[in-house]
N, C-alpha and C positions, 0 to 999 in steps of 0.2 A: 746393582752396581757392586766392583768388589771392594770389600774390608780393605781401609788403607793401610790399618795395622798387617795386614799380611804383604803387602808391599813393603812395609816399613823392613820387617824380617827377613826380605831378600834383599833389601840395603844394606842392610847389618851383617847377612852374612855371606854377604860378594866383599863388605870392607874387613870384615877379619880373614876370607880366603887371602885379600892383596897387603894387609899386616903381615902376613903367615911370610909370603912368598917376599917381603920386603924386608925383614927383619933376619929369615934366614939365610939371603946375602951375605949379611954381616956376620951375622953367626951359625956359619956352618958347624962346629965342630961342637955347637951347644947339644944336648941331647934334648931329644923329641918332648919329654913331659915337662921339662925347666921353658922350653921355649913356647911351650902351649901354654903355662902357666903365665909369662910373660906379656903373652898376647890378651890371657882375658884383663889382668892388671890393665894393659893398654886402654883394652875396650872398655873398660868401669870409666877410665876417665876420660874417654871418647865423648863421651855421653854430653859434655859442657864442649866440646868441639873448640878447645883451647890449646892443643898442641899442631901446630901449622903441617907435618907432615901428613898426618889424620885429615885434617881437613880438606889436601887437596885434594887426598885419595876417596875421600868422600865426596865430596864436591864433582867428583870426575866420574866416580859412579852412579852420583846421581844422574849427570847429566846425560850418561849413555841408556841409563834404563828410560829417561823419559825420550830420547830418540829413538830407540827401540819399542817406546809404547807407541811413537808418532805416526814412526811405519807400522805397527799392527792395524791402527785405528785407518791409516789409508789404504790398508789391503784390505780390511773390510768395507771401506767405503767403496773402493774400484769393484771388488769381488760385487757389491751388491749392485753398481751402476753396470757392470757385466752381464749381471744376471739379467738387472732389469731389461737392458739395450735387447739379449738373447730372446726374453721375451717378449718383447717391443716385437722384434722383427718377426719371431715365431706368429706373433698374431697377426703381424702387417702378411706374411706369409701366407696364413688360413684363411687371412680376410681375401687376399688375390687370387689364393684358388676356391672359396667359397663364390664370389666376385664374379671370377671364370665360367665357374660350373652356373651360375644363376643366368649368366650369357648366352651357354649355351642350351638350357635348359627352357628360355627365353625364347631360342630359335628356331625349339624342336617342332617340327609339322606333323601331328596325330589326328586322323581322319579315320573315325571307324564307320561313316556312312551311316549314324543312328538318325539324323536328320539334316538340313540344309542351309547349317549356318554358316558355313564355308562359302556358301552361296555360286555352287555348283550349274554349267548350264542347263534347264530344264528346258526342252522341245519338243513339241510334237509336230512335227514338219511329214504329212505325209504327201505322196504319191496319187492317191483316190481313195476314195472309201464308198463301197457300193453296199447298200441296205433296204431289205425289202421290211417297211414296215407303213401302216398308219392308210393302207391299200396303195400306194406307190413303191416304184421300185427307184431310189436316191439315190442319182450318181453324185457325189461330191469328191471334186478333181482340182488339186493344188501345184500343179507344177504345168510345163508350158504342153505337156503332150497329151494326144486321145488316145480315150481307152471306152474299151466297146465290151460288154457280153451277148452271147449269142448263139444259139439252138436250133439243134439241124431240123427241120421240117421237109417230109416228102412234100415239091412244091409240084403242082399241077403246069401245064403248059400255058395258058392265061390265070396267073393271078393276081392279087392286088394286096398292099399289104396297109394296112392301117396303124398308126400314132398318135393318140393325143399325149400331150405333154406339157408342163410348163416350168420355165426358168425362175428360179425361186433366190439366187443369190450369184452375186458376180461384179468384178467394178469395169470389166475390160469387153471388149466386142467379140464373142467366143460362139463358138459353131454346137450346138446341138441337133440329132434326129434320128432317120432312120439309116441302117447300115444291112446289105444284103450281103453278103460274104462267100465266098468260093470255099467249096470242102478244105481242098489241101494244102491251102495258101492266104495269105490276108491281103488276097486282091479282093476287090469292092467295089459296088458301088456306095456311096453316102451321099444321102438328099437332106440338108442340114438348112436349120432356122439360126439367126441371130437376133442378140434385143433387141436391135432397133428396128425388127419387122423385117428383115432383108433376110432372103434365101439364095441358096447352095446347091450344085449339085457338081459331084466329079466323079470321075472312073480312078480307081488305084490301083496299078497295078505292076508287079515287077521293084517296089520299091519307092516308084515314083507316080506323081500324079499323072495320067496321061489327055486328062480333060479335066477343065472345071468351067463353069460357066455361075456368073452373080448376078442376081438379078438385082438392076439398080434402085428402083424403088419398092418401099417397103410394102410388103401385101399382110405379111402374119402380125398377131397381134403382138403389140410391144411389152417391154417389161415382163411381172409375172402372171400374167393373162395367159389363160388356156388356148393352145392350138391344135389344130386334128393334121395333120400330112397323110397323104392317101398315095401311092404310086402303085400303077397297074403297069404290069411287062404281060409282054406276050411274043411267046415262040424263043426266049432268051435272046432276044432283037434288038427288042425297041421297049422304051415307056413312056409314060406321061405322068409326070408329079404335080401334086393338085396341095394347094395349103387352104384353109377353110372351107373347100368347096370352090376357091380357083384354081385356074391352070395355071400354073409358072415355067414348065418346061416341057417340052418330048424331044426325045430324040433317038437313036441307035447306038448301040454297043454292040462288043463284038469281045470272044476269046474269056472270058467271064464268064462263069454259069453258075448264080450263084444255087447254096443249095442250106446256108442257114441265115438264118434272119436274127436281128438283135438291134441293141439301142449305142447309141454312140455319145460321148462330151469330152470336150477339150477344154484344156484352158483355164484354170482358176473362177470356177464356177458351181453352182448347183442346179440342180435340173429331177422334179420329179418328173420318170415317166408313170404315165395315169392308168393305162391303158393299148396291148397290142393287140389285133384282131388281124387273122392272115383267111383271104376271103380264094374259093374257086368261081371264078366269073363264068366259068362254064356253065355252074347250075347256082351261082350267088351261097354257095353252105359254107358256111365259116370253117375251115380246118384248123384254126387253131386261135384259142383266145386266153388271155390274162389280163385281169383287173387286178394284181399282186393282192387278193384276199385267200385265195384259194387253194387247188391240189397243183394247180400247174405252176403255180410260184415257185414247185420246190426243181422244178428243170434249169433252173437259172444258177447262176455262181457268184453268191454277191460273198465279197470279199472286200479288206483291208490289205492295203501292199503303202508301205510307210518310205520315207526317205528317209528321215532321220527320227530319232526317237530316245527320249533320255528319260531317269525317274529315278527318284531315291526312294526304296520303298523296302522293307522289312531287312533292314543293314547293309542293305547293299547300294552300291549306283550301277543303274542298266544303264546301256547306252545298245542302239539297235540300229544299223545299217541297212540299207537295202541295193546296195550301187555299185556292181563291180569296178572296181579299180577307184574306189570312192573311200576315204575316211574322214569320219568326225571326231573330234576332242570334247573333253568336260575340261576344262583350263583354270587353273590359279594361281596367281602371282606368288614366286618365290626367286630369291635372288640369291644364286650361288655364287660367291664374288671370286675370282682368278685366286688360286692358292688355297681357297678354302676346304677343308674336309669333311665327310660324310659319309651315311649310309643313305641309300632310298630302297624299303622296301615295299612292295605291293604285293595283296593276295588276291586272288582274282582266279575267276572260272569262265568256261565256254559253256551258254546256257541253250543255243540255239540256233540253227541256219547250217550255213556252208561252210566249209571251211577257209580261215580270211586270216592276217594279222589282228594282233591287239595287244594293249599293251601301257609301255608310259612312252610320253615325250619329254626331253627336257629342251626350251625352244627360247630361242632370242624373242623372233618374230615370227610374222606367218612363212616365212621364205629362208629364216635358217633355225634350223634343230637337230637333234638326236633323236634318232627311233629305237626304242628296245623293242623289240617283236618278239611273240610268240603265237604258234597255230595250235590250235585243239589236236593236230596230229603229231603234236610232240615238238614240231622245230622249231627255231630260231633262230634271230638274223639282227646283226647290227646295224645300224646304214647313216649315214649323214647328210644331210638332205642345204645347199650353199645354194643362195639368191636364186637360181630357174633348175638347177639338175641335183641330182643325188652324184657327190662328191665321193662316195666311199658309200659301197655294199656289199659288206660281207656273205660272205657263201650260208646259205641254211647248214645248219648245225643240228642232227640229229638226238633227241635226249631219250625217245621210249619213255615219255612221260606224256599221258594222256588228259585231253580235260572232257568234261561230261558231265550232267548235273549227276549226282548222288556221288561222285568222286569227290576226292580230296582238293582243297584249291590250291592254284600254281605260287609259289613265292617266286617273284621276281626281284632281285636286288642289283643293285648299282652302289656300287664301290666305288667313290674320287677321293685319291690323296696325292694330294703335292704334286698336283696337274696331270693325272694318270687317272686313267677308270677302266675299272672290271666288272662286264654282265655277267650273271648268276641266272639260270634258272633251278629251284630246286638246287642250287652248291655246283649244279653243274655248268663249268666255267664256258660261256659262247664266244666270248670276245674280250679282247683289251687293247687300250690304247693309248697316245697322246692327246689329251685334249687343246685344242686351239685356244690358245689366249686369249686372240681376238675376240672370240665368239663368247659372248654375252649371253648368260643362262640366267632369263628372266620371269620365265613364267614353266611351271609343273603341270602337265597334260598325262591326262587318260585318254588312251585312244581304241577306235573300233575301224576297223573297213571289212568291206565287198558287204555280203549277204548274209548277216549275222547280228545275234542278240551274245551280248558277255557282262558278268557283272564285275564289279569292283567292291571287292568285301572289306578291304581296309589298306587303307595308306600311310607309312609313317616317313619321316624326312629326320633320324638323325646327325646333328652336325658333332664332331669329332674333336 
């Protein structure tokens, strides 16, 4: 705090400046050392503050330096409620954009595909899957159509062909057996069992069935009980299909010649075949036999052909189509609200098949979304897809940016600000637009279609 004695000092001598200046009123014409001397006489007896004109002029000086102390004391005090308020707000300020930034940082979508916590779709939805192992050859078949292999044999003018088989898994009434086949074309005959002991036979040909006949009660053995099917032709005419050593049908064809033979299944089922033997009746010698143990196992084509197919597996998400004009999603909830801003970007490569779209979705529901596309051949296409039709599709958009495995992977980006979005492949700009208001962006989709394997190496969603 300050000395009051040095206060006292500037009372004293603000009242001898207004002595000075009060006295030489009166006596102007005194000279300057007689009236300074005059003044200190005054001030000696100041000091008892017993002469009334002294006093007021003290009294009056007092009372301005303490208002002038009053306002110093509240300019420090406002200056200090100034600063503080300044800093108040400054931190109310860091705190709403530290606040802001935790919101949005809160919002960010980082998916580098190390594992499946995101809880991504995982499928293995195939088509068939045919394996020669364990001495059968295992057609297992998941979707509603047949599928047959089969190998050409020079066939003799009477011969007979032999099947044992049996149906190993299945919940539906589905056709398994033998399948005689025309070189050039997938006309047939097929002499087919069902579980519940009931047999099959039709002509296919041109497309369509042109005969079938069912035998109404069941002859073959039911469930997974072994069956032999035996059908002998003769002259390309006629035949007679035999199931355990019955007859179930003969009859005549015509325009069919076939000239390879193989096994056939339909239907969401499994079916080891055991055993094929293709006999010449002319002299009874087998021309051709497999028990799937041996050297003749290797003339067959067992194969996997998938419908859909998804996996997170060393960083990446696969997803693997197999269905022209067909696409699947790996899908997860994200919700971009009307006005909101962002980056989306994906890297991702073409790892296998045909060439097809793939890409991101951004999707209300199943029936309205955006498509960002790109093909392993470089192009790309925007498109909008409203309740049953595509509302808006952009023209392909050539970039000369390839995908391939050991290539570099594709950066896709989507740009939204302030109801507006721009696709990026690679910076290079495919499309921009208005986005519909209406349209609800509720869920983040990776997508695959036609006949293709693609990965997804890493997803981010910044919001802006």
């Amino acid at each position: 705090m300050k000395d009051k004695s040095q206060d006292e000092e500037k009372i004293l001598a603000e009242i001898r400046r207004r002595v000075i200046e009060h006295d030489s009123s009166h006596q102007e014409k005194e000279d300057q050392k007689s009236l300074h001397d005059a003044n200190l006489q005054a001030l000696d007896e100041m000091s008892s503050l017993n002469k009334k004109d002294i006093a007021l002029i003290a009294n009056q000086v007092r009372k301005e330096f303490a208002q002038q102390a009053s306002k110093r004391n509240g300019k420090i005090v406002l200056a200090a409620l100034v600063g503080a308020a300044m800093i108040a707000v400054g931190g109310i300020g860091l705190w709403v954009q530290r606040t802001n930034q935790q919101a949005l940082e809160a919002r960010r979508f980082s998916e580098p595909f190390d594992d499946n916590r995101q809880n991504w779709g995982i499928f293995n939805d195939i088509k068939y899957d045919r394996q020669i192992t364990d001495g059968s050859y295992v057609f297992k078949v998941e979707d509603e159509q047949c599928y047959w292999d089969k190998i050409p044999i020079a066939l003799p003018t009477h011969y007979a062909v032999e099947l044992i088989s049996a149906r190993k898994t299945g919940e539906k009434k589905a056709e398994y057996g033998i399948a005689l086949v025309a070189e050039t074309s997938n006309n047939m005959l097929a002499f087919s069992l069902y579980p519940d002991g009931e047999t099959m036979y039709g002509h296919y040909r041109n497309d369509v069935w042109e005969k079938t006949s069912a035998w109404s009660t069941p002859i073959a053995n039911p469930g997974p009980n072994a069956n032999t099917q035996l059908v002998e032709v003769k002259d390309n005419r006629s035949f007679k299909y035999s199931v355990n050593g019955l007859l179930v049908w003969e009859d005549t064809f015509s325009r069919t010649v076939p000239t390879r033979v193989g096994m056939r299944s339909c239907d969401n089922q499994t079916v080891e075949f055991q055993r094929l033997r293709v006999i010449n009746l002319a002299n009874n010698q087998t021309i051709f036999e497999d028990d799937f143990g041996g050297a003749s196992s290797k003339k067959w084509n067992p194969r996997k052909e998938v419908a859909k197919v998804s996996k997170i597996e060393n960083g990446s998400y696969y997803l693997e189509t197999n269905t022209t004009n067909y696409c699947e999603s790996g899908t997860r909830f994200y919700q971009i609200k009307p006005g909101e801003e962002c980056d989306i970007v994906l890297k991702m490569h073409h790892v296998k098949g045909e060439t097809g779209a793939f890409g991101l979705k951004l999707m209300q529901d199943a029936t309205n979304f955006l498509t960002f596309g790109y093909k392993n051949n470089g192009k790309a296409q925007f498109a909008m897809y409203q309740v049953d039709k595509y509302t808006y599709l952009g023209n392909e958009k050539p970039t000369d940016i390839l995908s391939a495995p050991g290539k570099p992977n594709i950066t896709l980006k989507v740009e939204i600000r302030k109801g507006t979005c721009q696709y990026f492949i690679n910076d290079i700009l495919i499309d921009a637009f208005e986005l519909n208001p209406d349209l609800k962006l509720n869920q983040v989709a990776l997508n695959c279609c036609g006949v293709q394997q693609v990965a997804f190496d890493d997803l981010q969603i910044i919001p802006k």
